[in-house]
C-alpha positions in Angstrom: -0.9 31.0 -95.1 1.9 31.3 -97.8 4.9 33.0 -96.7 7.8 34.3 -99.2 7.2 31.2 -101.3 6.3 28.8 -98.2 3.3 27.5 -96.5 3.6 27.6 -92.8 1.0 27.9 -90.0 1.0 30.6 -87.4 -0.9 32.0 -84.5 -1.6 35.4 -83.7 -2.8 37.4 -80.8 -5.2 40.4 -80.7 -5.7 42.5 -77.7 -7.9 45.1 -77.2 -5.8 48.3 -75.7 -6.7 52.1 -75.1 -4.5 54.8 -76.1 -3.9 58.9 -75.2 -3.1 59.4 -79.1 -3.9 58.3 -82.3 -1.1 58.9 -83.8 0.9 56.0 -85.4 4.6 55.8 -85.2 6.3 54.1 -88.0 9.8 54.8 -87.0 11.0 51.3 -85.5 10.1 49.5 -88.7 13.1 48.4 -91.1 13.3 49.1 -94.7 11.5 45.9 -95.2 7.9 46.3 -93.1 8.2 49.8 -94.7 7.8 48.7 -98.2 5.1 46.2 -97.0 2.9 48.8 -95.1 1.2 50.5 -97.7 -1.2 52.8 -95.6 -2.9 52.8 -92.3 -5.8 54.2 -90.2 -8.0 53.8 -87.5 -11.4 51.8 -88.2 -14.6 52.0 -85.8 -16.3 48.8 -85.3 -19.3 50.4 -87.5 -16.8 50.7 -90.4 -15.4 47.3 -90.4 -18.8 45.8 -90.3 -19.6 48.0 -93.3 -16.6 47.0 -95.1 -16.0 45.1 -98.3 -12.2 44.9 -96.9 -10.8 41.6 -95.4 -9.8 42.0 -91.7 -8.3 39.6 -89.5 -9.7 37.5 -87.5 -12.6 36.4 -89.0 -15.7 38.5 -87.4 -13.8 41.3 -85.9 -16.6 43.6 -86.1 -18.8 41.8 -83.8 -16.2 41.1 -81.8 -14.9 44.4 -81.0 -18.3 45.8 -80.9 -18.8 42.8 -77.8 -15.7 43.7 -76.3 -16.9 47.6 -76.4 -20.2 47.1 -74.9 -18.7 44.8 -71.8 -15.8 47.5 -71.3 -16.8 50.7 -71.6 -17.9 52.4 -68.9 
């Protein structure tokens, strides 16, 4: 990916995690990530799948969706 005039390779991690609230708490980020995060919200895996957006990694939808059916209970 390009990075702040660089190419550089990276890896990334996604976990799957349950939460009491859906509230998102912005406070810990510095001026910097602030002016990077332009909005947020929570998705379902029905809306990614019907999304034009880009998300990361490639096939999240069905992913999540597999991950829902073999954890919920």
């Amino acid at each position: 990916m390009q990075w702040r005039e660089r190419k550089v390779l990276h890896r990334e991690r996604f976990f799957l995690a349950r939460a009491a609230s859906v509230a998102v708490d912005t406070s810990g980020l510095d001026e910097r990530e602030k002016s990077w995060t332009l909005e947020h919200r929570w998705w379902s895996a029905d809306e990614i799948a019907a999304s034009s957006d880009r998300f990361e990694p490639g096939g999240l939808a069905a992913r999540l969706a597999a991950l829902l059916r073999n954890t919920l209970s």
